[in-house]
N, C-alpha and C positions, 0 to 999 in steps of 0.2 A: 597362246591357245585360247579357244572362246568358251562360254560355258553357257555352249547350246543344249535345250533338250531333245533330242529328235522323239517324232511318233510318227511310226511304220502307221501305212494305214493298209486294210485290205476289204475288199467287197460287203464284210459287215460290221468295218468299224463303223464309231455312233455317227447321227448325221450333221453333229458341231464340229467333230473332227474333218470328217468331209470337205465342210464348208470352208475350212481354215486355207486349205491346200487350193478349194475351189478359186477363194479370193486373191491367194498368192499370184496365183495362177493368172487370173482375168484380169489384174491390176497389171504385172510385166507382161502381158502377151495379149495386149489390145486387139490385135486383127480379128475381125468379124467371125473371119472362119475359123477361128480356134479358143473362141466364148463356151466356156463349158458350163449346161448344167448340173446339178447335183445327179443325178442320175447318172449323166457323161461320166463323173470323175468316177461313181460307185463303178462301173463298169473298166472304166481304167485300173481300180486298184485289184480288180481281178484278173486281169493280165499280163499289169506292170509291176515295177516296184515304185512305190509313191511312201515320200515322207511329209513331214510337214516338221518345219525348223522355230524354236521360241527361244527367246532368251527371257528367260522365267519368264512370265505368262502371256509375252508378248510375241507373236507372230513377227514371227521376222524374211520367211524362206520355203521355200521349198522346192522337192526335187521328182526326178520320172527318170526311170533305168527302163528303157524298153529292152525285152530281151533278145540275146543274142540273136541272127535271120540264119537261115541255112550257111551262109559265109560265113558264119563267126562275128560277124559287126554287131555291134551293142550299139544304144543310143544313150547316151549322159546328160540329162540336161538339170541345170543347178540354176535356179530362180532367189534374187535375194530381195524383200520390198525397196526401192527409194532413200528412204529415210532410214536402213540400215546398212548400207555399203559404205565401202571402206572401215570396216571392222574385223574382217578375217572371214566372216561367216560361207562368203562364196568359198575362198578355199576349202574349207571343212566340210561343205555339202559337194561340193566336186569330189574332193579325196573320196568321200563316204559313196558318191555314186559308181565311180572309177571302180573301187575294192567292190562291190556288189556286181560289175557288170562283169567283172573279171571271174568271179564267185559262180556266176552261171556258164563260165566257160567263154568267155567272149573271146575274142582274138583280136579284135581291131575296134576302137571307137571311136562314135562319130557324135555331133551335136548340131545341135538346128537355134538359131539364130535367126531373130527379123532383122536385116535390111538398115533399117531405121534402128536400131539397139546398138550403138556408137559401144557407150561402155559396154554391153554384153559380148562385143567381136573381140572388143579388147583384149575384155577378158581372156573370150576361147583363145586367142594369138596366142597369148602369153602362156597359156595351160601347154601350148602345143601343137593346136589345132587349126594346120596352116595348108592344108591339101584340100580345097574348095571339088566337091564332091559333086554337087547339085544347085541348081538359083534357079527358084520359081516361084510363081505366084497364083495361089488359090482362087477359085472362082468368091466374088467380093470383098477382097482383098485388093487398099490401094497401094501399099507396099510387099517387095520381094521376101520370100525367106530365105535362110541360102544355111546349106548343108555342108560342113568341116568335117573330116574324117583329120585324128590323132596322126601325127607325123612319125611319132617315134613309139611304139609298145612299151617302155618304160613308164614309170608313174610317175609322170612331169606336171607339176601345180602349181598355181601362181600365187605370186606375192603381188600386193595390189601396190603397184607401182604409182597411183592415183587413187586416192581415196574413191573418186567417184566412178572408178571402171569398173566397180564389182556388179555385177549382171543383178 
């Protein structure tokens, strides 16, 4: 087990907390079209569910539960920095998204993945998520995203089989 702190954020937490998730965020998920500003995220935590993950006072993660769509499909996506994978932390922010998308009623989940994120596909495989949903690519955008939808409704998690696969 890790001994992460999480902090829920939502539309008017302060704007260091923000920035935390902001950076998580813009660091794993380089593509153009998905650089978020501070305002972007404020507006994300008022629709989504957005944490931000530290191991004591260091920023490690963070995570986006979009909510369930009319189908019942939720979105999972668990972000871990570089330089903190292969320590557990992606699993504990999956589980923790997984039971929250579940919390809102979800029936089926799905995660979105760049193309180019080797260890983050890994990852999703090993979570589960092996029924390829969607592959596309955003206007300015040089690489694809591609969309996983959960193979099995059960609450299947991975054990990082590579230190360095943890998303």
């Amino acid at each position: 087990m890790t001994d992460l702190r999480i902090e829920p954020l939502h539309s008017g937490s302060p704007d260091a907390l923000l920035a935390d998730w902001q950076h998580a965020h813009n660091i794993i998920v380089p593509a153009e079209s998905a650089r978020l500003g501070l305002d972007d995220v404020r507006e994300r935590a008022g629709r989504n569910v957005l944490e931000s993950a530290y191991a004591g006072d260091v920023l490690v993660g963070c995570t986006t539960v979009r909510p369930p769509r009319a189908d019942g499909t939720a979105t999972v996506i668990a972000r871990v920095l570089p330089d903190h994978r292969g320590r557990g932390y992606g699993r504990v922010l999956y589980e923790r998204g997984l039971a929250a998308a579940r919390a809102r009623g979800a029936t089926a989940i799905e995660t979105v993945v760049l193309v180019s994120n080797a260890a983050g596909l890994r990852f999703a495989e090993r979570a589960g998520f092996t029924v390829e949903v969607d592959r596309y690519r955003l206007d300015g955008d040089t690489v694809d995203w591609v969309e996983l939808r959960l193979a099995t409704p059960g609450p299947a998690a991975p054990g990082p089989a590579d230190p360095a696969d943890t998303p």
